[in-house]
C-alpha positions as CSV (number, residue, x, y, z in Angstrom):
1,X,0.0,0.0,0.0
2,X,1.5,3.4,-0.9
3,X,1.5,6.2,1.8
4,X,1.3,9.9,1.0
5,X,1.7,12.5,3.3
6,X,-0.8,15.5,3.2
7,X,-0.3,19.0,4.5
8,X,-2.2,21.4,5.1
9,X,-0.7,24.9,5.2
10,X,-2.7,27.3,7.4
11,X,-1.4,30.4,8.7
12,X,-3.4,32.6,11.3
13,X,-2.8,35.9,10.2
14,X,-4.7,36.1,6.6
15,X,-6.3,39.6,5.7
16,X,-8.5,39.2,2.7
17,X,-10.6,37.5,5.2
18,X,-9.7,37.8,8.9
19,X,-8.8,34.8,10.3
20,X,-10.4,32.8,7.5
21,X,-8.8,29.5,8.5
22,X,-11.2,29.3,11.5
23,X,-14.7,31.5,10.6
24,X,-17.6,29.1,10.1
25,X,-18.7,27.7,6.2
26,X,-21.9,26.5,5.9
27,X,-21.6,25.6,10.1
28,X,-18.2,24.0,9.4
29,X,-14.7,25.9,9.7
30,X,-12.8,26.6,6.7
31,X,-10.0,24.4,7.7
32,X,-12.6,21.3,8.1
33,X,-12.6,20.7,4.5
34,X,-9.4,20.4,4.0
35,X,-9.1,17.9,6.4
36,X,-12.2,15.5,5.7
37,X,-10.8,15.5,2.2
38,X,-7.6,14.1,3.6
39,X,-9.1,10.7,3.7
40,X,-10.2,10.6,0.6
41,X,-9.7,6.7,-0.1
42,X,-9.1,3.1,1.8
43,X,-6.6,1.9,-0.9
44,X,-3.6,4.5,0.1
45,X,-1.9,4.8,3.6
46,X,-2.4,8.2,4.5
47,X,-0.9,10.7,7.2
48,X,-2.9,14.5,7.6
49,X,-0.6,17.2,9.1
50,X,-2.0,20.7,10.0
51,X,1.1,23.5,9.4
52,X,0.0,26.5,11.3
53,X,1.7,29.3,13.2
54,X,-1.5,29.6,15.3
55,X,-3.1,27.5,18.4
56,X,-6.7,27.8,17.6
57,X,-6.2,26.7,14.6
58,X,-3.9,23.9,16.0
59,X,-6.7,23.3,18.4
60,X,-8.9,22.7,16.4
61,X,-7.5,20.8,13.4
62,X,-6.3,18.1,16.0
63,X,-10.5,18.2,17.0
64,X,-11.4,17.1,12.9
65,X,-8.3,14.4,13.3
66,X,-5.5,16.3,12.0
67,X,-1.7,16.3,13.1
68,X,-0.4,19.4,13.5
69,X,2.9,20.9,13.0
70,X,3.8,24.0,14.1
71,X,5.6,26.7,12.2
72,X,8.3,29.5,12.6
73,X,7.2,33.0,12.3
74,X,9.2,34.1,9.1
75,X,7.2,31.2,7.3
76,X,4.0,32.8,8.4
77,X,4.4,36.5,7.6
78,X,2.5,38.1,4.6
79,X,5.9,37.4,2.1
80,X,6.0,33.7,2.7
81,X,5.9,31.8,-0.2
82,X,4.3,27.7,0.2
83,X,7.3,26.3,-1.3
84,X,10.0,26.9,1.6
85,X,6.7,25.8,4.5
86,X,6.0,22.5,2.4
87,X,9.8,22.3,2.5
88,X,10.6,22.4,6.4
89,X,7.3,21.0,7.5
90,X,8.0,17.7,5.1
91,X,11.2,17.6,6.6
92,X,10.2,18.3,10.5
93,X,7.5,15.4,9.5
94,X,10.2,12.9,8.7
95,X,12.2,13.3,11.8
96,X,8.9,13.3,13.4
97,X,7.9,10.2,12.3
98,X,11.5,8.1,12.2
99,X,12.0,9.0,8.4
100,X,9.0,7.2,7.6
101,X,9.7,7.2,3.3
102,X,6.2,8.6,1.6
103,X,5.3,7.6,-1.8
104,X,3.7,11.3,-2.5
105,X,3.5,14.4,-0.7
106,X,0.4,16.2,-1.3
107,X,-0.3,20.1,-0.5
108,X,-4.4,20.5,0.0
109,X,-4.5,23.9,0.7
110,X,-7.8,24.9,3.1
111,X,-8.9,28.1,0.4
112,X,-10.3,25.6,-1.9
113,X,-13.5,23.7,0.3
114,X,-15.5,22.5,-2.6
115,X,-12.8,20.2,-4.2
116,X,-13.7,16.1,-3.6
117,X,-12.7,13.4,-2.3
118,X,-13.5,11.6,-6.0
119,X,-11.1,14.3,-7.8
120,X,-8.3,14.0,-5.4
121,X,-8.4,10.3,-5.9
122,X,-8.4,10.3,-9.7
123,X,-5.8,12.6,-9.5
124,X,-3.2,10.4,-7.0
125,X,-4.4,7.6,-9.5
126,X,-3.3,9.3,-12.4
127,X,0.3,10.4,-10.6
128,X,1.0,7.1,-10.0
129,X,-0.3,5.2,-13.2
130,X,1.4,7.9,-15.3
131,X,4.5,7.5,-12.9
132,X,4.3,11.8,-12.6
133,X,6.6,14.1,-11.3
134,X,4.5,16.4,-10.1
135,X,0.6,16.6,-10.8
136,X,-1.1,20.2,-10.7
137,X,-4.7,20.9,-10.1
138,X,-5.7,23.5,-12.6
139,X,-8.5,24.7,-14.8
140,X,-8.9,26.0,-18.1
141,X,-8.9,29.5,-18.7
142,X,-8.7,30.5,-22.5
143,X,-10.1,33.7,-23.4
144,X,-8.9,36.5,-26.0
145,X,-6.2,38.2,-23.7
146,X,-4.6,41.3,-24.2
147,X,-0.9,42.9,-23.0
148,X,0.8,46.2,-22.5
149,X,4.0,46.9,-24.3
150,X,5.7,50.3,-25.1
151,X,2.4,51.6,-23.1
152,X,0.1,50.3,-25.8
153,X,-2.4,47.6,-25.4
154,X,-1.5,44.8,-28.1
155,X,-3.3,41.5,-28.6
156,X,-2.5,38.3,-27.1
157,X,-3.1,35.9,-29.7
158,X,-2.6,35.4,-33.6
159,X,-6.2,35.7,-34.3
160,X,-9.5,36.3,-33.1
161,X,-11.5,32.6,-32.8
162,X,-14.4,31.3,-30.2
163,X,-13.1,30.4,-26.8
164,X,-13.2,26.3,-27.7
165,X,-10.6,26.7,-30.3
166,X,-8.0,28.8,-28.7
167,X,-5.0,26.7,-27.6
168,X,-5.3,25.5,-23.9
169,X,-4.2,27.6,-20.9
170,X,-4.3,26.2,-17.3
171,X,-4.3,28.6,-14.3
172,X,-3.2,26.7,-11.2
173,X,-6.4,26.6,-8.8
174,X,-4.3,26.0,-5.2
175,X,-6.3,23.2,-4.6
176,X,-3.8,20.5,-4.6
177,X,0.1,19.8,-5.7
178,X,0.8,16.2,-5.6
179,X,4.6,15.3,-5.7
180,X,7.6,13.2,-5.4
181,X,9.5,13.7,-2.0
182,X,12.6,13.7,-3.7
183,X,11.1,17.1,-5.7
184,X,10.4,18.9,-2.6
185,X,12.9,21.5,-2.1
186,X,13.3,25.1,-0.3
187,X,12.4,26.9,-3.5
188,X,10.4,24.3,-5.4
189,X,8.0,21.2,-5.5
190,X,8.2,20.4,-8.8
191,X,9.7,18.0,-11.0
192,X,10.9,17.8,-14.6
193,X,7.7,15.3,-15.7
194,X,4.7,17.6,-14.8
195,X,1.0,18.0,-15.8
196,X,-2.4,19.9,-15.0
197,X,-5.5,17.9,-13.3
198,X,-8.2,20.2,-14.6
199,X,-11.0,20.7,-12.3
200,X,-14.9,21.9,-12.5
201,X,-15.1,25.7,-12.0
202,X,-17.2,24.9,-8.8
203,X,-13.9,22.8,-7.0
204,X,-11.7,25.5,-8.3
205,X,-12.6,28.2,-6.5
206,X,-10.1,29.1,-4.1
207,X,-11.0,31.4,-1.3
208,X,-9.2,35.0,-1.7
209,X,-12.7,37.3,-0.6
210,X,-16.2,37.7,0.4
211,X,-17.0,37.2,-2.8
212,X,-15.5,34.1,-3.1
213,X,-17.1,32.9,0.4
214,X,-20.1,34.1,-0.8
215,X,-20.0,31.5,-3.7
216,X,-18.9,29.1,-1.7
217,X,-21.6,28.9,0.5
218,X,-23.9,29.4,-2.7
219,X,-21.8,25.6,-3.6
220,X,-22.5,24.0,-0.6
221,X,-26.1,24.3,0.1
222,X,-26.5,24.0,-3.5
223,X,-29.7,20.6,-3.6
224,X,-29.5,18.6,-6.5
225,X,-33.5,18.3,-7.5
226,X,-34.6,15.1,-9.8
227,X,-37.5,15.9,-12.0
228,X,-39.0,12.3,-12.7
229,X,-41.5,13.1,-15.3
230,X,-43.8,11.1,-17.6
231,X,-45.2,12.1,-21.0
232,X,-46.2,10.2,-23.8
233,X,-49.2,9.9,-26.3
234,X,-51.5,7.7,-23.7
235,X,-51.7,10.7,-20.8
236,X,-50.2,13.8,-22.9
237,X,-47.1,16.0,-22.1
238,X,-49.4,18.4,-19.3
239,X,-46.6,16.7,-17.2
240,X,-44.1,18.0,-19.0
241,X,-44.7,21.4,-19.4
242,X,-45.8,21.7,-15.7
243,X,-41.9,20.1,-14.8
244,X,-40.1,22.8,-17.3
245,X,-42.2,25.4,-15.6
246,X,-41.2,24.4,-12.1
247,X,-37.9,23.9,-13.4
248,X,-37.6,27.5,-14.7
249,X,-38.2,29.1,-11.1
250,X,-35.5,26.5,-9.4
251,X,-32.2,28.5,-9.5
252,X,-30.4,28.0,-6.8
253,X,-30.0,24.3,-7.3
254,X,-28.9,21.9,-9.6
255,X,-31.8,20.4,-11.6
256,X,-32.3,16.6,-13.6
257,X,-34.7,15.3,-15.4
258,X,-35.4,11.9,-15.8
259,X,-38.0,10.1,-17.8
260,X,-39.9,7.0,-17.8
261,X,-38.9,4.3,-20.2
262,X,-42.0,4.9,-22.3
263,X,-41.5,9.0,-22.2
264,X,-39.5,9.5,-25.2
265,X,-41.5,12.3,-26.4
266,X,-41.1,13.8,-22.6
267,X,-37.2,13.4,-23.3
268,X,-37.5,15.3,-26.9
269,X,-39.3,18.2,-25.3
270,X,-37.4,19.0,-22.3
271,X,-34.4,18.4,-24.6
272,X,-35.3,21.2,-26.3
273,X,-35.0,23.8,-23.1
274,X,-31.9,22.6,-22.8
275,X,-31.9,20.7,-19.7
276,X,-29.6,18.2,-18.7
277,X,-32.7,15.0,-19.1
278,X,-31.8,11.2,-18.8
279,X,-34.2,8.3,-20.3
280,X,-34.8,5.8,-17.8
281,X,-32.3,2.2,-18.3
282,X,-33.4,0.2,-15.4
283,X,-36.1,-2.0,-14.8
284,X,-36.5,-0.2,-11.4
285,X,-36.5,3.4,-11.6
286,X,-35.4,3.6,-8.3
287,X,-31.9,2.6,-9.3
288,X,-31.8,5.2,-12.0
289,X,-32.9,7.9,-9.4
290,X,-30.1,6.7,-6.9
291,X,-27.1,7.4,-9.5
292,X,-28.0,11.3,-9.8
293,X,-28.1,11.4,-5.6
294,X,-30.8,14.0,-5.6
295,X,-31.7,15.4,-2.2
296,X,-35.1,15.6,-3.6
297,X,-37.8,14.1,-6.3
298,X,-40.0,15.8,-8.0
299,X,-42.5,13.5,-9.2
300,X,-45.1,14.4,-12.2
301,X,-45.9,10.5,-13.6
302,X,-49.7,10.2,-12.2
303,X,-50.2,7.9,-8.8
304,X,-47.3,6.6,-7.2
305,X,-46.8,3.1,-5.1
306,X,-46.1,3.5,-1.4
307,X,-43.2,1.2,-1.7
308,X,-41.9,3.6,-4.3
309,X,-42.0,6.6,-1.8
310,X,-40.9,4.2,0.6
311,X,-37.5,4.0,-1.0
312,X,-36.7,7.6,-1.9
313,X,-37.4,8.6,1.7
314,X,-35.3,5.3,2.9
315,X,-32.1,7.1,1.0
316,X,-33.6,10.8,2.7
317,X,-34.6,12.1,-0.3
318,X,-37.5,14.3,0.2
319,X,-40.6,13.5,-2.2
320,X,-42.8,16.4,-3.7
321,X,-45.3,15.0,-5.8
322,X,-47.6,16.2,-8.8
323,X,-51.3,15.3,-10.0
324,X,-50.9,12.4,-7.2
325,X,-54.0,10.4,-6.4
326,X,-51.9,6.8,-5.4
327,X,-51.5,5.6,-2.1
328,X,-47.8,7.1,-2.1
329,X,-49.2,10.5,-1.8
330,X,-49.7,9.7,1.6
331,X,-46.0,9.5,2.4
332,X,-44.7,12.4,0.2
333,X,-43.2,15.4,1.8
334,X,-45.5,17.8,-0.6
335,X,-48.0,16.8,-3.2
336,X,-50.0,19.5,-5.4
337,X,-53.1,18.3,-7.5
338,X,-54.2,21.4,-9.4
339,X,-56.4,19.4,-11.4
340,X,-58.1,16.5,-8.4
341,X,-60.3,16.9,-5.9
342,X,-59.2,15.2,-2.6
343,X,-61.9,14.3,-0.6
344,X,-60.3,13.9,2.6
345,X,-57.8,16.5,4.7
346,X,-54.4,15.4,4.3
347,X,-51.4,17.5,6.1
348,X,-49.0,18.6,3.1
349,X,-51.6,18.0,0.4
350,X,-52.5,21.4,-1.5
351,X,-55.5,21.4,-4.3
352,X,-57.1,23.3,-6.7
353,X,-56.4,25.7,-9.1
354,X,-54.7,28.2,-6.9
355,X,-51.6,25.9,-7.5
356,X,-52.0,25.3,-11.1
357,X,-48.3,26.1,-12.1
358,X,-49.1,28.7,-15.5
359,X,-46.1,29.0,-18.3
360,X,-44.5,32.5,-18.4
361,X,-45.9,33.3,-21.9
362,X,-49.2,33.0,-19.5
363,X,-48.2,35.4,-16.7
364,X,-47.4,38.4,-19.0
365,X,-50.4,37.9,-21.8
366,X,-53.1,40.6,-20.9
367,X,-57.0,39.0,-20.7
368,X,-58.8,38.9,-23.9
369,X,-61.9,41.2,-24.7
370,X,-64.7,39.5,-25.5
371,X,-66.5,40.7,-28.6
372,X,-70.4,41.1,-29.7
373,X,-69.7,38.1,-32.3
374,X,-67.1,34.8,-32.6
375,X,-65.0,35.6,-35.2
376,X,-61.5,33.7,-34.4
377,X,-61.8,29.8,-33.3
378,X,-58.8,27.8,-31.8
379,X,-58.9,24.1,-31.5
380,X,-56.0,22.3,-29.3
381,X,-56.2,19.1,-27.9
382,X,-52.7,19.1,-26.2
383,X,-49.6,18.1,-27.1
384,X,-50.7,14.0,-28.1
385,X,-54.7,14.2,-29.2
386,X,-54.7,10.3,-28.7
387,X,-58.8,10.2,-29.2
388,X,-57.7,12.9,-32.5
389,X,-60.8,15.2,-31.1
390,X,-58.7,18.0,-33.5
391,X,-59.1,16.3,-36.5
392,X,-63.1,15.5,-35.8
393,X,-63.6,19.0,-34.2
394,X,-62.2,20.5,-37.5
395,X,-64.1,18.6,-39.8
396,X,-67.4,19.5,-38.1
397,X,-66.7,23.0,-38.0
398,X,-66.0,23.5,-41.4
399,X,-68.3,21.6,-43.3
400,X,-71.0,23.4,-41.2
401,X,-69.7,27.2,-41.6
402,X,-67.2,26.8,-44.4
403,X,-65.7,30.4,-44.1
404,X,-67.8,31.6,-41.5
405,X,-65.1,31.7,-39.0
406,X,-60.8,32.2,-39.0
407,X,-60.4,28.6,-37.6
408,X,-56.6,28.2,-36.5
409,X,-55.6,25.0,-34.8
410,X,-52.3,24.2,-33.1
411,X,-51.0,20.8,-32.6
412,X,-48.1,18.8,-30.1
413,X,-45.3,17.2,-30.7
414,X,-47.0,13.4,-30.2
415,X,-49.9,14.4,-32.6
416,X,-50.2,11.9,-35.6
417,X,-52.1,13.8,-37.7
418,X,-50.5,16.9,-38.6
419,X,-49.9,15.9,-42.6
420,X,-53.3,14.5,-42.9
421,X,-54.9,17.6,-41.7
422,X,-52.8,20.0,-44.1
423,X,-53.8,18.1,-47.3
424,X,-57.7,17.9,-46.0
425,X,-57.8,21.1,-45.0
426,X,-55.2,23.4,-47.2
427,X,-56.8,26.8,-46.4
428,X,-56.4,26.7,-42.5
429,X,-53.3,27.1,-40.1
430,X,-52.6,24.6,-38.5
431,X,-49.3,24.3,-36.5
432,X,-47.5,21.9,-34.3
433,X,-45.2,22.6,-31.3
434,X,-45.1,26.5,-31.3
435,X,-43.5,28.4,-28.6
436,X,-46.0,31.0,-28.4
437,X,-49.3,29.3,-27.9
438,X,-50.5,32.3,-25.3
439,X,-50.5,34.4,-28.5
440,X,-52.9,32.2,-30.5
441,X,-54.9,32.6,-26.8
442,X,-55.2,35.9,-26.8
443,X,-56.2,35.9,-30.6
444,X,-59.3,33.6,-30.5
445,X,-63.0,34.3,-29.1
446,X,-63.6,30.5,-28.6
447,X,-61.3,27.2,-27.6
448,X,-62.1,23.7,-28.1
449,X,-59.8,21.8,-26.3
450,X,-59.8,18.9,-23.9
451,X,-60.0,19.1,-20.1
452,X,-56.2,19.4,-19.2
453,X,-53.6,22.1,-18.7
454,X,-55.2,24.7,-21.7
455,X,-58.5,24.9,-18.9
456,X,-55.5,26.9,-16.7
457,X,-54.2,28.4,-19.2
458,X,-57.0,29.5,-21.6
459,X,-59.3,30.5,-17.8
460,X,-56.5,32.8,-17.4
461,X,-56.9,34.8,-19.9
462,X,-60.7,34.9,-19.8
463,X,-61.3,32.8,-23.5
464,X,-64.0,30.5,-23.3
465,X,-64.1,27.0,-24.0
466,X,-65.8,24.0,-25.2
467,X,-64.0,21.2,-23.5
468,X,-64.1,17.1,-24.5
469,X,-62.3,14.9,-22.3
470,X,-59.8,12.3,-23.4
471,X,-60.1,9.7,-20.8
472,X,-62.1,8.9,-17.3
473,X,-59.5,10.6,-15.6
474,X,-59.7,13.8,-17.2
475,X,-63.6,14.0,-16.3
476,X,-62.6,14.4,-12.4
477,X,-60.6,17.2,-13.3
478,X,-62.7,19.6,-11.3
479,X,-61.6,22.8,-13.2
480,X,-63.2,22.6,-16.5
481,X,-66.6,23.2,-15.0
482,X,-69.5,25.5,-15.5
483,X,-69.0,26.8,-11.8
484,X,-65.1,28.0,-13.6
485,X,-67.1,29.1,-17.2
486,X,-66.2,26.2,-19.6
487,X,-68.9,24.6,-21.4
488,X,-67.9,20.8,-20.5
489,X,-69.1,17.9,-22.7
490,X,-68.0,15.6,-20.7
491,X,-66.0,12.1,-22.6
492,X,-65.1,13.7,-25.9
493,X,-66.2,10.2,-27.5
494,X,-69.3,10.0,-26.2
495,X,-70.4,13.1,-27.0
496,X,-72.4,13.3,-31.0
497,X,-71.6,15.8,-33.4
498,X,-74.9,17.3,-32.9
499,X,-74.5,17.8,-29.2
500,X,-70.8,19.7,-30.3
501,X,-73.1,21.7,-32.9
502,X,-75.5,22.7,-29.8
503,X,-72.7,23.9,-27.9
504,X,-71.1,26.0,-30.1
505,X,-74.2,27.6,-31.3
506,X,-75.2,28.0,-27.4
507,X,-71.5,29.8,-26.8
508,X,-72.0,32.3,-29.7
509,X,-74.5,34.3,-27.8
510,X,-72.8,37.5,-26.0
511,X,-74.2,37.7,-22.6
512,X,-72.9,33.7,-22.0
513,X,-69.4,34.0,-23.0
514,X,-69.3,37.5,-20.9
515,X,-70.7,35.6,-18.1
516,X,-67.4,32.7,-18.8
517,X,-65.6,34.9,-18.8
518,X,-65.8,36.5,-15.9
519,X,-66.1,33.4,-13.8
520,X,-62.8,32.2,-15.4
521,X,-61.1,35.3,-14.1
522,X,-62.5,35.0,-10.7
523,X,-59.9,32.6,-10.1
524,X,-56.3,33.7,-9.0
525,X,-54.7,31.5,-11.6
526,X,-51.5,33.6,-12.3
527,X,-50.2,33.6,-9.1
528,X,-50.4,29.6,-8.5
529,X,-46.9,29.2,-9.8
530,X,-45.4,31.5,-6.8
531,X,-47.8,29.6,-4.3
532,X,-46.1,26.4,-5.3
533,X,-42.9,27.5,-5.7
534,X,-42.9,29.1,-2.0
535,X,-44.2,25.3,-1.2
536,X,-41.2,23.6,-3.0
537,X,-38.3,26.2,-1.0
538,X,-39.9,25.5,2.1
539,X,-39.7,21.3,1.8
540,X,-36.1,22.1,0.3
C-alpha cells in the first residue's frame, strides 16, 4: 500500500478574510474541509498534518483528526511563499515520524473547500499510473487576452476565434500539488515530468474574498432536484410542461430530469429547453434515481406506489409529488393536485387551481376582450390528441360554416395527424409545437380543447371553451366546470356531433361568453406558480 503525506498549510494571520482558517462555512470551519478531504480513499496509507503558526487553529484541526505541526514566524508572515513551508514541515514530519519514506506528498491547501474526495483520488491515480513528477490541479482559462507593451495595449493571440478553439491555458487553482519527496525542495515542489489535473469551475474556486465565500456557501447548500416526469401519447405531455415550468423558477439548485422508459416524447421536449434529461435504463426506476443522488424528487408521472416513496425517503430524499392520487401520496413530503379533488384532509396536500403552475408566456399575456360576435376559433387538444378530437372537431366546423369563422388549430409534438390535416384542409393554419401558444390565446373568441392544462391556461386569460375529455381521468378534473365558465361535454367520445353543434351555437350568444368569462377570471390563476414555488423552497 503506498503512503502519502498531506499538508495542510494554514497560517493565522490572513487579511482578505480575517482569520479565514477558522470563521464558520456553511456551520463548518474553513480548515474542516481540507481535512475531511484528507481521507479521501481506503486503498492508500495516509498521514494528515496541519502546518500552522497559530493555536486555535492547531486546536482545532487536532479536533477534525488532523496532526499538527507547528511553524516559525518568518514562514508565516505576509511574504511567505508555500514552497519553503512545504519544504521544512516535510522535513520536521520525517524526523517526526522516524523517516518514515512517503510515496507522494500532497499540499491540499484549506482556500479551496469544494474540491472532492472523487477528484483527489483520480488525480493520486493518475500520478501514480502515469509515474508523474508532479501533478497540478488546474482549470482552463482561455479567453482572448490582451498585454501592454511600449504603453500600448496589443493583442494576445494570432487571431480572433471562439473560446473552444483557442490553444489550452491552465491557471493553477491551489487546490492541490501532488509530488515526489525527492522534488520537494526550499524553493520548489516540482519535478521535470509535470501535468495539470483540470477541475470543475465549482472545485476551483479558491477562497481569496467575500465574494468568493459568498459562492462558496452558494456551492455548498446547493440541492440537487430530480424531475421524474412522464409524457407520452397515452396521458399527454401536461406533465411536461408543468416540470419545465417548475424547473424555470429552481435557480439556486442543480436540476435533472429523468424520464420513464415509455417518455420519449417527454425526453425530446425538455431536450429542447436545454436541460440536462436522462431516459430511464433500469427496470427499477429507483436505481436510475439513486445514481444522480438528488436530495429531492420531484415526481409528475400520475399515482405513485407506497413502496416507491418508501424507497426515496429510505435514502432521505425528500418527495414532492404532482397530479398524485396513489396511495404514495400519503407518504410524500408535498404533493400539489391542481387538477383533483381530494376528498379527505391530508397534512402537506394542497389542491385546486390556486396551484396550477401557468407558463410564463401565461403570466405576461393581458385577458382577452370578448366581442359582440365569434369571429376567431382555436382548436387544441394538447400536445398527443390520442382520441384525434382536432381532427373531428375541424371537420365538423368546417363543413357546417365553411368560411364563417378564422379557424386556427395548433397541434403537439406526439400528434399523428399533422400531414393528414394540411392536405384535408389546405386553407387553414394549422401548426405543431409552437412556442407561443398564449398568443394564439389571446387571438381567439372561442377554444375547443380537452380538459387538461389549456382549462389553466385559456381561464387565465378569460377565453371561453368547449371542453371534450380524453379519458375517465380527465372527467374528475374539477376545473373545466361550469362553476369556472367552460362549457364541458364531458368524454369527448361519447359526446355526437350534434350535441358539439348545440354547444357551439349556445356559446356564440354575448351575454354567456361575458358571463365565462368573468367566472374564469374570478380565479387567481397567475399567481399559483409562486404559491407552489414558496411550497417547494420551504420542503427544500
Amino acid at each position: 500500500m503506498k503512503k502519502l503525506l498531506i499538508i495542510i498549510p494554514a497560517r493565522g494571520g490572513s487579511k482578505g478574510i480575517p482569520r479565514k482558517n477558522l470563521r464558520t462555512l456553511n456551520g463548518k470551519p474553513l480548515i474542516y474541509y481540507s481535512i475531511k478531504n484528507s481521507n479521501f480513499s481506503d486503498k492508500y496509507k495516509i498521514d494528515c498534518y496541519v502546518s500552522t503558526d497559530d493555536q486555535e487553529i492547531e486546536l482545532i484541526s487536532k479536533k477534525f483528526g488532523a496532526s499538527v505541526i507547528r511553524r516559525t514566524g518568518d514562514l508565516s508572515n505576509d511574504i511567505a511563499t508555500l514552497d519553503p513551508v512545504i519544504y521544512y514541515s516535510f522535513k520536521k514530519i520525517k524526523r517526526k515520524s522516524s523517516n518514515i519514506d512517503y510515496d507522494a506528498v500532497i499540499t491540499i491547501q484549506p482556500t479551496s473547500p469544494l474540491l472532492s474526495p472523487d477528484s483527489i483520488e483520480m488525480a493520486v491515480d493518475n500520478f501514480f499510473s502515469n509515474n508523474l513528477d508532479t501533478l497540478i490541479s488546474g482549470i482552463d482559462e482561455r479567453h482572448l487576452t490582451w498585454k501592454k507593451i511600449n504603453n500600448r495595449y496589443v493583442p494576445n493571440y494570432k487571431e480572433r476565434l471562439n473560446r473552444q478553439q483557442l490553444p489550452k491555458v491552465y491557471k493553477e487553482t491551489g487546490g492541490f500539488v501532488i509530488t515526489k519527496p525527492e522534488f520537494i525542495t526550499i524553493n520548489s515542489r516540482f519535478g521535470p515530468k509535470v501535468e495539470i489535473f483540470p477541475l470543475s469551475k465549482k472545485e476551483s474556486i479558491d477562497i481569496d474574498d467575500f465574494d468568493d465565500w459568498n459562492l462558496c456557501e452558494y456551492y455548498i447548500k446547493r440541492k440537487t432536484i430530480l424531475f421524474v416526469v412522464s409524457g407520452y401519447s397515452e396521458i399527454g405531455m401536461g406533465h411536461v410542461y408543468n416540470t419545465l415550468s417548475i424547473a424555470n423558477e429552481i435557480l439556486n439548485h442543480r436540476v435533472v430530469f429523468l424520464v420513464t422508459k415509455k417518455s420519449q416524447l417527454a425526453y425530446d421536449k425538455i431536450s429542447e429547453s436545454n436541460y440536462e434529461v436522462h431516459l430511464q435504463k433500469e427496470d427499477d426506476i429507483i436505481d436510475d434515481i439513486l445514481k444522480y443522488k438528488p436530495d429531492a424528487v420531484i415526481n409528475d408521472i400520475l399515482d405513485t406506489e407506497r413502496s416507491y416513496i418508501i424507497k426515496l425517503k429510505s435514502n432521505s430524499i425528500k418527495c414532492i409529488n404532482f397530479e398524485d392520487l396513489g396511495e404514495g401520496a400519503e407518504l410524500a413530503d408535498l404533493v400539489i393536485n391542481a387538477m383533483y379533488p381530494e376528498n379527505k384532509i391530508s397534512l402537506n396536500h394542497y389542491y385546486g387551481s390556486n396551484y396550477f403552475i401557468l407558463r410564463d408566456e401565461f403570466l405576461f399575456t393581458k385577458k382577452i376582450t370578448i366581442k359582440e360576435n365569434i369571429e376567431n376559433i382555436l382548436i387544441s387538444f394538447g400536445g398527443v390528441d390520442p382520441n384525434n378530437y382536432t381532427e373531428r372537431v375541424l371537420d365538423l366546423l368546417c363543413s357546417k360554416f365553411d368560411k364563417s369563422y378564422n379557424i386556427s388549430v395548433v397541434t403537439g409534438l406526439g400528434y399523428n395527424g399533422f400531414r393528414r390535416l394540411q392536405k384535408k384542409h389546405p386553407n387553414i393554419d394549422i401548426k405543431v409545437n409552437i412556442n407561443n401558444i398564449s398568443d394564439e390565446f389571446k387571438n381567439s373568441d372561442l377554444i375547443f380543447t380537452s380538459a387538461g392544462r389549456t382549462t389553466f391556461e385559456a381561464a387565465s386569460l378569460g377565453v371561453p371553451c368547449i371542453v371534450l375529455c380524453q379519458n375517465r381521468r380527465e372527467t374528475t378534473h374539477f376545473f373545466a366546470s361550469e362553476k369556472n365558465g367552460f362549457y364541458n361535454l364531458g368524454l369527448g367520445y361519447e359526446s355526437s356531433d350534434s350535441k358539439i353543434l348545440m354547444a357551439f351555437n349556445k356559446v356564440t350568444d354575448l351575454k354567456l361568453r361575458q358571463l365565462m368569462h368573468q367566472r374564469m377570471l374570478s380565479n387567481s390563476i397567475k399567481m399559483g406558480k409562486r404559491r407552489v414555488v414558496k411550497l417547494i423552497n420551504e420542503v427544500l
